[in-house]
C-alpha positions in Angstrom: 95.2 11.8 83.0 94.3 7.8 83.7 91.9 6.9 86.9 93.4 5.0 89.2 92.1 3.1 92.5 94.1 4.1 95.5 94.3 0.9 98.3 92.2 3.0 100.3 89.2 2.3 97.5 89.8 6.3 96.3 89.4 6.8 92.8 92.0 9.4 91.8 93.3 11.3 88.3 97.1 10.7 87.8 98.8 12.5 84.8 100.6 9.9 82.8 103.3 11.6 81.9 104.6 11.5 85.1 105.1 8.0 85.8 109.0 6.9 85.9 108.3 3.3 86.6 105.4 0.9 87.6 106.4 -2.0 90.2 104.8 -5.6 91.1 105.8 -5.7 94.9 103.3 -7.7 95.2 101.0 -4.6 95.1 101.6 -2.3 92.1 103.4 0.8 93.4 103.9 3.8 91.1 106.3 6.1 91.2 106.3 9.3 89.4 109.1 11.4 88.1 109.2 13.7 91.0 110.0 10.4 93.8 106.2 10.3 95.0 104.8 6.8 95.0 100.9 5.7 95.1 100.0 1.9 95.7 97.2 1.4 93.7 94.7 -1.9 92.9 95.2 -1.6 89.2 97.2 -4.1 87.6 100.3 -2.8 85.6 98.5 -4.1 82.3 94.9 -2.3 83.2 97.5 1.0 83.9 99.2 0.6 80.5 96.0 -0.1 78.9 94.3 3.1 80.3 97.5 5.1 78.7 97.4 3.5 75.5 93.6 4.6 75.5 93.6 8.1 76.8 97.0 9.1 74.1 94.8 7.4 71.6 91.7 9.7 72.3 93.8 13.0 72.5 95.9 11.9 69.6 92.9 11.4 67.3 91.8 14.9 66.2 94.9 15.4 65.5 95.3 12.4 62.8 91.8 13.4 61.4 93.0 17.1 61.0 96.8 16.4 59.2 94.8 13.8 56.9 
């Protein structure tokens, strides 16, 4: 799960796994696997960054436990 700012200045959870595709329209507009779109004030890099570091903390016990 990555927080995310909402236009409406709501923070809100969104499960990464869900998102199908990430637009520039000139607001970023996600839309998640099931059609449902949030506009949102994070850039497209901040929400790629926030998924690269969230898989990175859940993936990390498990790298320390198979080593």
């Amino acid at each position: 799960m990555i927080r995310l700012t909402g236009f409406n200045n709501i923070d809100f959870y969104l499960n990464s796994d869900l998102i199908e595709k990430i637009e520039i329209t000139p607001d970023t507009v996600i839309t998640t696997t099931n059609g449902k779109k949030f506009v949102v004030k994070d850039t497209p890099e901040e929400i790629i960054n926030k998924i690269i570091k969230f898989r990175q903390k859940i993936m990390t016990p498990v790298v320390e436990v198979i080593e």
